[in-house]
C-alpha positions as CSV (number, residue, x, y, z in Angstrom):
1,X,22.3,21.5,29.6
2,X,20.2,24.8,29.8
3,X,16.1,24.9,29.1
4,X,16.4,26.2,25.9
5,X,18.7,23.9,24.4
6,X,17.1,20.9,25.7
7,X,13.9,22.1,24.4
8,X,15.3,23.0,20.9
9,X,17.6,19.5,20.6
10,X,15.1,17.0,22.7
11,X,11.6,16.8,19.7
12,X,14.3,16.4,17.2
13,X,16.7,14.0,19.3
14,X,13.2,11.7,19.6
15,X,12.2,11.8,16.2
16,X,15.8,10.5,14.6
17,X,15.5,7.5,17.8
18,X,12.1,6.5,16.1
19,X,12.8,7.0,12.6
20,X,16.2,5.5,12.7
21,X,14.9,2.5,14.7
22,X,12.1,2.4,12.0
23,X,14.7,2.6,9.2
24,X,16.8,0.2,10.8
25,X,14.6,-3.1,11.0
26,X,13.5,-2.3,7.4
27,X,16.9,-2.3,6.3
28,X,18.1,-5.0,8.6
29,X,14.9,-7.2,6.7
30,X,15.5,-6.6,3.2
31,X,19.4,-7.3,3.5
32,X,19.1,-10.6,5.3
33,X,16.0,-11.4,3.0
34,X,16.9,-14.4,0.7
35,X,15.9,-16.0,-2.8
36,X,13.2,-18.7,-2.4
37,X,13.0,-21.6,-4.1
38,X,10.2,-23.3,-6.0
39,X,8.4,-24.7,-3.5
40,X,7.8,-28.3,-3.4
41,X,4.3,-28.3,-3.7
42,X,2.9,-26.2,-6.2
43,X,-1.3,-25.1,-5.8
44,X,-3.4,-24.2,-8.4
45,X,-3.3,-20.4,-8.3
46,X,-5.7,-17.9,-9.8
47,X,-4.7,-14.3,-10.0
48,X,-7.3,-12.0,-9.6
49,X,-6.9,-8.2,-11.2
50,X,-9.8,-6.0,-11.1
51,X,-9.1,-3.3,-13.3
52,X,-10.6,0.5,-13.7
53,X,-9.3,2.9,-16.3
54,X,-5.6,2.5,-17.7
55,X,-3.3,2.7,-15.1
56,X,0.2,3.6,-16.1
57,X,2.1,1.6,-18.2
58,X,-0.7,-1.0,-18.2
59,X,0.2,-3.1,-21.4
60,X,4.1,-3.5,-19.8
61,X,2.1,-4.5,-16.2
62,X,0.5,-7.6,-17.6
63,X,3.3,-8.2,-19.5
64,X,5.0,-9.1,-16.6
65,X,2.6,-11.6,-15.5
66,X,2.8,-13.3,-19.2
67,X,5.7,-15.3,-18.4
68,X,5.6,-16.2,-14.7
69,X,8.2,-19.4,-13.4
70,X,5.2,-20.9,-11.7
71,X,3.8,-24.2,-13.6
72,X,0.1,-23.3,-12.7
73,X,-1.7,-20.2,-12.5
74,X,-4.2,-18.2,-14.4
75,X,-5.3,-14.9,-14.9
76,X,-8.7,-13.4,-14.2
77,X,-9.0,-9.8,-15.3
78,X,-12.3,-8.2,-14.4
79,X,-14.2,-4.9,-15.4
80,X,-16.8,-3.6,-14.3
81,X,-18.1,-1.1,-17.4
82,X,-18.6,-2.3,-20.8
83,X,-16.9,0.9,-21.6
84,X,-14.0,0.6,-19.4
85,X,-11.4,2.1,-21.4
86,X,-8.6,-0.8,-20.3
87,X,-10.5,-3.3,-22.5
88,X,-8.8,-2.6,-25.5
89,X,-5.7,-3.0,-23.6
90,X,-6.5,-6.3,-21.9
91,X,-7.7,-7.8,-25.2
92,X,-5.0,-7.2,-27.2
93,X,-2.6,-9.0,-24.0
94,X,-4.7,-12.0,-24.4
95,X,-4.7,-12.1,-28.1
96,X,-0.9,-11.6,-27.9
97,X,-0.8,-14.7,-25.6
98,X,-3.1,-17.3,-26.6
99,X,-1.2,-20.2,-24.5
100,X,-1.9,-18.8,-21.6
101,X,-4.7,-19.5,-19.0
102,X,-6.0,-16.1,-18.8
103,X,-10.1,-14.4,-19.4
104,X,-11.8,-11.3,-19.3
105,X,-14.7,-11.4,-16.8
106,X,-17.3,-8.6,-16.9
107,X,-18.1,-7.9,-13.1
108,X,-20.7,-6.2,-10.7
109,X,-20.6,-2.6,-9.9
110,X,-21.1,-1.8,-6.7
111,X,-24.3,-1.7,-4.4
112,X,-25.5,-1.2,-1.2
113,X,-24.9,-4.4,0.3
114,X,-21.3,-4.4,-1.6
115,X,-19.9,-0.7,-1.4
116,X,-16.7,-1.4,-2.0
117,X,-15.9,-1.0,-5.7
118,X,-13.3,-3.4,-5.6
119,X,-14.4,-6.1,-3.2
120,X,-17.5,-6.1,-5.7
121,X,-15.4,-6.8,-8.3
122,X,-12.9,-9.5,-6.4
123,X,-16.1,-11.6,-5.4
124,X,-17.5,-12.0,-9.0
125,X,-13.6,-12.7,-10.1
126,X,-13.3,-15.5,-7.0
127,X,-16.7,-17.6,-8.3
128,X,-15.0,-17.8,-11.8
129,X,-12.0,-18.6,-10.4
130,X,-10.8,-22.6,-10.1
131,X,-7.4,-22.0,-8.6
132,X,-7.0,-23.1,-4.1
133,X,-5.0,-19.7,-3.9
134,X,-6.2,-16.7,-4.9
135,X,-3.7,-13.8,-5.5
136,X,-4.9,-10.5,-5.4
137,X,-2.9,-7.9,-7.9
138,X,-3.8,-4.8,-8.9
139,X,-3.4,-3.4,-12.3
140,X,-1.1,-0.8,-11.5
141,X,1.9,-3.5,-10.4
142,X,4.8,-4.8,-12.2
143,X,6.2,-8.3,-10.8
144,X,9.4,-10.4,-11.5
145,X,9.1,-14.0,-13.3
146,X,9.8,-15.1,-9.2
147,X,6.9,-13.3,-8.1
148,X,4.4,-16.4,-7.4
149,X,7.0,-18.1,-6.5
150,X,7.7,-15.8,-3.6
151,X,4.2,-15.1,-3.0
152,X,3.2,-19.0,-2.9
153,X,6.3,-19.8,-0.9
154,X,5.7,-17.5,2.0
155,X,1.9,-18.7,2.0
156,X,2.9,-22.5,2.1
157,X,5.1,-21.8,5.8
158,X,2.9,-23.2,8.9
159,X,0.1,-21.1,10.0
160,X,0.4,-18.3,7.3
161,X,-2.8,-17.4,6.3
162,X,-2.3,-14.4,4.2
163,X,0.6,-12.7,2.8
164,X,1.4,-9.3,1.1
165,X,3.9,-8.0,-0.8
166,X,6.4,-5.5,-0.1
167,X,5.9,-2.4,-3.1
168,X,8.3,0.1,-4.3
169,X,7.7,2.8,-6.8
170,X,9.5,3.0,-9.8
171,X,9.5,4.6,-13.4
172,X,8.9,7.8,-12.6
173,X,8.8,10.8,-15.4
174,X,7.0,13.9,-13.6
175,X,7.2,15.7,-10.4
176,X,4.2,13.8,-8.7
177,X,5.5,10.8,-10.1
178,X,9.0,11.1,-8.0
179,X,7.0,12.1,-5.0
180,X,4.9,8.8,-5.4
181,X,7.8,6.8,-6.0
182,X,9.7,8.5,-2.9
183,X,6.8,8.2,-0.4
184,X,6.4,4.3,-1.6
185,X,9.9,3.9,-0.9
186,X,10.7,6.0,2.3
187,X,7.6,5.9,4.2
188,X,5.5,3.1,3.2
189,X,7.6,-0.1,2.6
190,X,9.8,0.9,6.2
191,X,6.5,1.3,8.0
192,X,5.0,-2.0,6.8
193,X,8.3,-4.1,6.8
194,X,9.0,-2.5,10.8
195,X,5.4,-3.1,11.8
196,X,5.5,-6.9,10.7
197,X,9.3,-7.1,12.6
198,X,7.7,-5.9,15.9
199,X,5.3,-8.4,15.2
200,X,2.3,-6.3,16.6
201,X,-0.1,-5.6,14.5
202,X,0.5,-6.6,10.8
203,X,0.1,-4.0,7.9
204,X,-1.7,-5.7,4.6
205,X,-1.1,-3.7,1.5
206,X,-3.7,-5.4,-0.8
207,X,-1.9,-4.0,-4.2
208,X,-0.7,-7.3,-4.3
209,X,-1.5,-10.2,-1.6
210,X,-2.4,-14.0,-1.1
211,X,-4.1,-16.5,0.4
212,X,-6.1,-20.0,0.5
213,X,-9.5,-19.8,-0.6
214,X,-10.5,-21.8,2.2
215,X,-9.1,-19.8,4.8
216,X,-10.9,-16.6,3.1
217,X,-13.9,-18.2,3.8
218,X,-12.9,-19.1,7.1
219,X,-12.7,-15.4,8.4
220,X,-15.6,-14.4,6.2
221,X,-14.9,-14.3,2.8
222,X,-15.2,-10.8,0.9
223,X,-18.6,-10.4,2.1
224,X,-16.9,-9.4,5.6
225,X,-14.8,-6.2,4.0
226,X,-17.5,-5.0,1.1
227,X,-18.3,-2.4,3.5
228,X,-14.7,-0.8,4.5
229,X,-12.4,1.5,1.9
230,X,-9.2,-0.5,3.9
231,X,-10.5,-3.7,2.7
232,X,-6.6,-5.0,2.6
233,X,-5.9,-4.0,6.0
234,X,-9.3,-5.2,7.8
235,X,-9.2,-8.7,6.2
236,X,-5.2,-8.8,7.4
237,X,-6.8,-7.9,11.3
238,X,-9.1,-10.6,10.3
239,X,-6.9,-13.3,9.7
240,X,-4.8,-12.4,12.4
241,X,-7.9,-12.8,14.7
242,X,-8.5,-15.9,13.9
243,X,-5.3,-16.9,14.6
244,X,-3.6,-17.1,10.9
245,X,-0.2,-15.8,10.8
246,X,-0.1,-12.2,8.6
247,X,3.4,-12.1,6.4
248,X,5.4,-10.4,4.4
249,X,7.1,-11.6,1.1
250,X,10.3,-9.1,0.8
251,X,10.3,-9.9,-2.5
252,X,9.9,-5.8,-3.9
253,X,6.4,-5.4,-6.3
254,X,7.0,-2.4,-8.5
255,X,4.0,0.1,-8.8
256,X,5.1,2.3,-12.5
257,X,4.0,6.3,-11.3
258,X,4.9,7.2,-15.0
259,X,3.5,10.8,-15.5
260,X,0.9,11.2,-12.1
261,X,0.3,14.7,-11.3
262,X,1.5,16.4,-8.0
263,X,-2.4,16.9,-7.3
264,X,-3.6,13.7,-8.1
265,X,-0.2,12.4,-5.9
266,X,-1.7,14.2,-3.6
267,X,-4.9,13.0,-3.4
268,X,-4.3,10.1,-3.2
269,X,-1.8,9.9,-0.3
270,X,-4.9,12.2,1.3
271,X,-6.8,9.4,1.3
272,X,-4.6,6.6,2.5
273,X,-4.3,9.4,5.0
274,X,-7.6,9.6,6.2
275,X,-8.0,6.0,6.0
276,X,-5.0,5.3,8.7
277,X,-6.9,8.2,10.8
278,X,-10.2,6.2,11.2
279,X,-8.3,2.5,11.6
280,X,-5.2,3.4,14.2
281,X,-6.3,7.1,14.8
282,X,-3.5,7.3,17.9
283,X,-0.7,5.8,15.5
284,X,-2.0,8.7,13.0
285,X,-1.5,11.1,15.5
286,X,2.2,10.2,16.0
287,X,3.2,10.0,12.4
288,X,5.1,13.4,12.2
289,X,7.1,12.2,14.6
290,X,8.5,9.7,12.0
291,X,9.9,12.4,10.2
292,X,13.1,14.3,11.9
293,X,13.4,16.7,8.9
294,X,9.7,17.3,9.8
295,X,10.1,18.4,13.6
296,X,13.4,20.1,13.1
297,X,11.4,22.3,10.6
298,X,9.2,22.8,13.0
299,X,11.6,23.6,15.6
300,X,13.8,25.9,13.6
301,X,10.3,27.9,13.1
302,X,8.7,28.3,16.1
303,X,12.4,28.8,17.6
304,X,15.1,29.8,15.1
305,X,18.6,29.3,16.7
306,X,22.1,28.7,15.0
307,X,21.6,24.9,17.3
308,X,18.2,24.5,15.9
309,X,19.9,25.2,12.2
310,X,22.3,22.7,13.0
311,X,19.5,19.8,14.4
312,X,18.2,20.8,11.0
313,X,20.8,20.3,8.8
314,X,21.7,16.8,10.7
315,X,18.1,15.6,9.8
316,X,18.1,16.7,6.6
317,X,21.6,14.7,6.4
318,X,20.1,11.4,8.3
319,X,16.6,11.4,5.9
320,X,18.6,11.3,2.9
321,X,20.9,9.3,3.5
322,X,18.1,6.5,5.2
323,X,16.5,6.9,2.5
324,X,18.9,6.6,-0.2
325,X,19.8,3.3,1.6
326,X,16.0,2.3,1.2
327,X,15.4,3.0,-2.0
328,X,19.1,0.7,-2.8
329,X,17.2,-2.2,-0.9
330,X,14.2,-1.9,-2.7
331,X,16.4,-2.2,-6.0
332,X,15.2,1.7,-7.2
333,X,17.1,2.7,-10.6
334,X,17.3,6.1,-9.6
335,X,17.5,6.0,-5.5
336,X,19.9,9.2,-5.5
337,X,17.2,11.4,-7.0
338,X,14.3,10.4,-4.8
339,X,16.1,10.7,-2.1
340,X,16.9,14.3,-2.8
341,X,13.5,14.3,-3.0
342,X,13.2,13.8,0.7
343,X,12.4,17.7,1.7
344,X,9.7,18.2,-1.0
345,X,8.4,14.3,0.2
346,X,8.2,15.4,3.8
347,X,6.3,18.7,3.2
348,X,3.8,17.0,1.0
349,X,3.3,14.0,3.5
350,X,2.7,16.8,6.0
351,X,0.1,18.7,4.1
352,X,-1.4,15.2,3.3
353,X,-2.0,14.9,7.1
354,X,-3.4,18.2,7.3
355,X,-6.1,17.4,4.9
356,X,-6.5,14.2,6.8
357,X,-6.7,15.8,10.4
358,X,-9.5,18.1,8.9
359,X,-11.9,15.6,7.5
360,X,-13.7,12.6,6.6
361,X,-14.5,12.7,2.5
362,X,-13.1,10.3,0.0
363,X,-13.7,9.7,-3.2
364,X,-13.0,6.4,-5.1
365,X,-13.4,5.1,-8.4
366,X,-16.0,7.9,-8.9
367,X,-18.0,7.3,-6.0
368,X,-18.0,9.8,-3.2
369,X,-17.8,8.5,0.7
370,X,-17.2,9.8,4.2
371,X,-15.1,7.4,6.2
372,X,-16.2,6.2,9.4
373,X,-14.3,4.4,11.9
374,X,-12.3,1.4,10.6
375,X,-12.8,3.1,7.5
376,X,-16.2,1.9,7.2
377,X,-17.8,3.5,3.8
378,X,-20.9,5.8,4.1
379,X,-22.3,6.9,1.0
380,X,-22.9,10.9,1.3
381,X,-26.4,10.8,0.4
382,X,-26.9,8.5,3.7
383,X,-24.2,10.7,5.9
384,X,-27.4,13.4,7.1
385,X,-29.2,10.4,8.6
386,X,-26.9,8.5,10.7
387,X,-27.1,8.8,14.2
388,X,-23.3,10.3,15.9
389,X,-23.5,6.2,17.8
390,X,-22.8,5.2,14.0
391,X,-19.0,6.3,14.2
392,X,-18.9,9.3,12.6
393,X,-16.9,11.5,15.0
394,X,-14.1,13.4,14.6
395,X,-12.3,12.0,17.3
């Protein structure tokens, strides 16, 4: 084999090894994965959803939690404006469902001691709440009657500590919608369900996750993370620190993308972006690499040869066809179009990492950040007077 066509088959050649391997332990998970039953004993549990604005299909989301095959559990829904315009919306659900053990909870907005909008709002929900386990779930999720049951079950195995769900896009009616629900499905849910089969260092995806109130406190409560954007991900190293086992409940959360722009898709996958870069920068660095469509683009660029076309061609075959079979195992209604969505997914990932690579702003429920390392929030105002010791660098 000649220079040129090792050099033109070999980045492409190591890219399908590593996504294919990735590809392979998610699938291999999710097919093996099996109902769980009611668990024999049965904790109090006390859902927390902070809530900010109406997320899509909001009414439908809670609906899901109305009717939950778990014998104990409330809901704690909290706001943080008296103008918040989900109010009306979480109202009328608890007018619709008197019977059930659920309250709207006006909360804190952040500060400086609490920056994180969200942990602000999950440690005024957790004093109200009277349940042992505290499940965290976002507004914007949509969870089968089995979902506590899952959730409860995986928590209640020796030495869990904290456990996260496994989330899949779904209901998608625009063109960032069906990029959403393809990078969910064919990036996301194979890279946390592979990272947790390695069994190196556990990915927490805090859209929906669990875990004793006791052992919370144990590693520091929500006082430890009010300072990070990642506060899912730090609190999951922080459990695992302390020598709590971090799992996985392959039970599939749905996340509605209904109408979401392509730029406001974008955005946000910017973000989760630049929040990877400043908690596992050197994993960051590699990501392309996860993407063989990617680097035979790149290939068939720089290089343009009928064997690069044909290295091109294969990837495009083996991405679609991966991630048809992912989105089938995350029980997608239409897996066929996003994975035909795969090219379009793959450029847009790319220029996500781009804008990642090139810097450090976020923005977040309207307040404005720069990211330090692991993801540790800086308000801009206080960016100018940081010393470069406080972990600002580019690097």
């Amino acid at each position: 084999m000649d220079w040129n066509t090792l050099s033109t088959l070999l980045p492409t050649a190591l890219s399908a090894t590593l996504y294919t391997a990735t590809q392979t332990m998610f699938l291999g998970r999710m097919i093996r994965k099996r109902p769980r039953a009611m668990p024999a004993l049965r904790p109090w549990v006390s859902i927390l959803k902070p809530v900010a604005g109406l997320d899509e299909g909001l009414r439908e989301n809670l609906e899901s939690f109305a009717e939950l095959d778990y014998p104990a559990y409330e809901i704690l829904f909290g706001v943080a404006s008296a103008d918040d315009p989900a109010i009306p919306v979480v109202q009328a659900f608890l007018a619709a469902h008197p019977g059930l053990s659920a309250r709207l909870i006006r909360t804190a907005p952040p500060s400086a001691a609490v920056l994180n909008p969200k942990v602000a709002q999950l440690l005024d929900l957790t004093k109200q709440a009277r349940g042992s386990v505290l499940v965290v779930s976002d507004a914007n999720v949509r969870v089968p009657k089995t979902y506590l049951r899952g959730l409860v079950g995986e928590l209640l195995r020796p030495g869990v500590g904290l456990v996260s769900s496994v989330i899949a896009g779904s209901d998608a009616r625009s063109l960032g919608a069906l990029l959403e629900s393809a990078q969910l499905g064919a990036y996301v849910a194979p890279a946390v369900v592979s990272a947790h089969a390695l069994g190196g260092r556990p990915i927490t995806v805090g859209k929906s996750m669990a875990m004793r109130r006791v052992d919370l406190e144990r590693v520091g409560g929500w006082e430890s993370v009010a300072g990070v954007l990642a506060e899912d991900d730090v609190l999951g190293q922080r459990f695992d620190e302390m020598g709590f086992a971090v799992r996985l409940c392959l039970d599939p959360v749905e996340n509605p993308t209904g109408r979401v722009s392509v730029l406001r898709t974008l955005e946000r996958h910017t973000r989760w972006a630049k929040m990877r870069r400043s908690l596992v920068p050197l994993c960051f660095a590699f990501e392309p690499l996860l993407s063989p469509l990617l680097i035979a683009s790149a290939v068939a660029l720089i290089a343009p040869s009928t064997l690069a076309f044909r290295a091109l061609g294969l990837a495009l075959t083996l991405q679609i066809g991966a991630a048809f079979l992912g989105h089938t195992a995350l029980r997608a209604r239409n897996a066929a179009l996003l994975a035909a969505m795969e090219p379009f997914r793959c450029a847009a990932l790319f220029a996500c990492w781009l804008l990642a690579c090139a810097g450090r702003r976020v923005s977040w429920r309207g307040h404005a950040f720069t990211l330090a390392r692991g993801s540790r929030l800086i308000p801009l105002t206080q960016e100018a007077t940081l010393p470069e010791s406080a972990g600002l660098s580019e690097g």
